[in-house]
VEXLOSE-595929 format. One record per residue (C-alpha): z negated, x negated, y; residue number from 1. Coordinates in Angstrom, 2 decimals, decimal comma, always signed. Layout:
N
Z|X|Y|NUM
...
! end
This chain:
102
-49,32|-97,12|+171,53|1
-48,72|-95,20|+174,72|2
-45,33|-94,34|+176,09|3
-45,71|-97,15|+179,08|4
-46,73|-99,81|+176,25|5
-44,12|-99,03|+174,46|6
-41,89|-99,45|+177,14|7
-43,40|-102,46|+178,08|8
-42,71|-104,09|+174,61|9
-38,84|-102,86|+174,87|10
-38,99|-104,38|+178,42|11
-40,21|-107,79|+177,18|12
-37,84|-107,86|+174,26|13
-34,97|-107,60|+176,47|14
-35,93|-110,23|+178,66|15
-36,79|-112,41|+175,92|16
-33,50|-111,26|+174,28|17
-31,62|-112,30|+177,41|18
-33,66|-115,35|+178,05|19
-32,30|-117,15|+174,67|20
-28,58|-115,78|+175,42|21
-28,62|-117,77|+178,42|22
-30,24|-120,51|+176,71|23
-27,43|-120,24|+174,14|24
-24,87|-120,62|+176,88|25
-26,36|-123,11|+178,62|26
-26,42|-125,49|+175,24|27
-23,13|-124,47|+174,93|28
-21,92|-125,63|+177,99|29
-23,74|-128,87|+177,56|30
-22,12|-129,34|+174,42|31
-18,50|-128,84|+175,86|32
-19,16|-131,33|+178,60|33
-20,60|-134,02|+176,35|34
-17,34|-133,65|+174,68|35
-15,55|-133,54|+177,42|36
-17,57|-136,69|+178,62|37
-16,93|-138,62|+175,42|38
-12,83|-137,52|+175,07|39
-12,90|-139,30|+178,78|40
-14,88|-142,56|+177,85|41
-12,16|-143,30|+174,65|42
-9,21|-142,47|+176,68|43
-10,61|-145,23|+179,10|44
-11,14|-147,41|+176,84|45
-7,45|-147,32|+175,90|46
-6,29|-147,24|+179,22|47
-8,61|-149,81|+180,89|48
-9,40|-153,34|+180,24|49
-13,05|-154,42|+180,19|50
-12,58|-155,57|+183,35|51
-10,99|-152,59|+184,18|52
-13,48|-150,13|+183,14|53
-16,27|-152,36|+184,75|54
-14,29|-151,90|+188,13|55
-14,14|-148,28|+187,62|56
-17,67|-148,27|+186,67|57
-18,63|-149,89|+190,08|58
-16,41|-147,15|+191,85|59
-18,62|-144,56|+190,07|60
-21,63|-146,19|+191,53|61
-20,40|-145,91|+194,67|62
-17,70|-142,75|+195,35|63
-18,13|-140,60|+192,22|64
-15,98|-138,12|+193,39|65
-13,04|-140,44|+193,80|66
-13,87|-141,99|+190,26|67
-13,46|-138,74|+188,96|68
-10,38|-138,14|+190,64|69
-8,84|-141,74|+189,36|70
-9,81|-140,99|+185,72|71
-7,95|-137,61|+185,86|72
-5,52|-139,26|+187,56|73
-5,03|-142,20|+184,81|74
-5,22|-139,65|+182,17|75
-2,68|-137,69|+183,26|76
-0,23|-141,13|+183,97|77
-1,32|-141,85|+180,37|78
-0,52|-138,74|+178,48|79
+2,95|-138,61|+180,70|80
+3,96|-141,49|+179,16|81
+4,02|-143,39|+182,86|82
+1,60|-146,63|+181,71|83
+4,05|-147,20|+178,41|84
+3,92|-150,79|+177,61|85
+1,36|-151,72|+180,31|86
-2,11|-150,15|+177,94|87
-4,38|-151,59|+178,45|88
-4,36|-152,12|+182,31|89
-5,76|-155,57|+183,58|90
-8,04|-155,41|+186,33|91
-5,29|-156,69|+188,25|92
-2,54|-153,80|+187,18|93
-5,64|-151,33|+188,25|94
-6,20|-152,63|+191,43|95
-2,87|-151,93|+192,25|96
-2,37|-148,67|+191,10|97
-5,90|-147,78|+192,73|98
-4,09|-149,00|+195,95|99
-1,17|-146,89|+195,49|100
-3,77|-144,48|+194,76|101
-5,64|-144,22|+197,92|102
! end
């Protein structure tokens, strides 16, 4: 093997070497956010009535960015101890705090 095929092979074995790191950290990253994703859906599910979550559900379809910003918002009221004794919220109790919201 000649010096420039040889240092074509390292070449390639770098890239390839860098090509599955980022792969690695990409599935990695997917992996967080499906957890992330799934943490979010059962705190919902104990903060939200059916109904509830079926309104918030319809926001999604429509503003996600302001659904996002409600279930951070309800997850922080929840883990502050503000929705004590009102879990789960009725579609009604959510419509009102998503007034008081926007």
């Amino acid at each position: 093997m000649s010096n420039e095929d040889e240092e074509l092979e390292r070449i390639r074995r770098e890239k390839l070497a860098q090509i599955q790191q980022q792969a690695t950290q990409e599935e990695l990253v997917k992996q967080q956010q499906q957890e992330l994703e799934l943490k979010k859906y059962n705190l919902m599910r104990q903060i939200l009535s059916q109904e509830g979550r079926q309104r918030l559900e319809n926001i999604k379809l429509v503003k996600p960015e302001f659904a996002q910003m409600i279930e951070l918002q309800l997850i922080q009221l929840f883990q502050t101890g503000r929705l004590r004794g009102q879990i789960p919220l009725s579609d009604e109790q959510f419509k009102k705090l998503l007034e008081q919201l926007t």
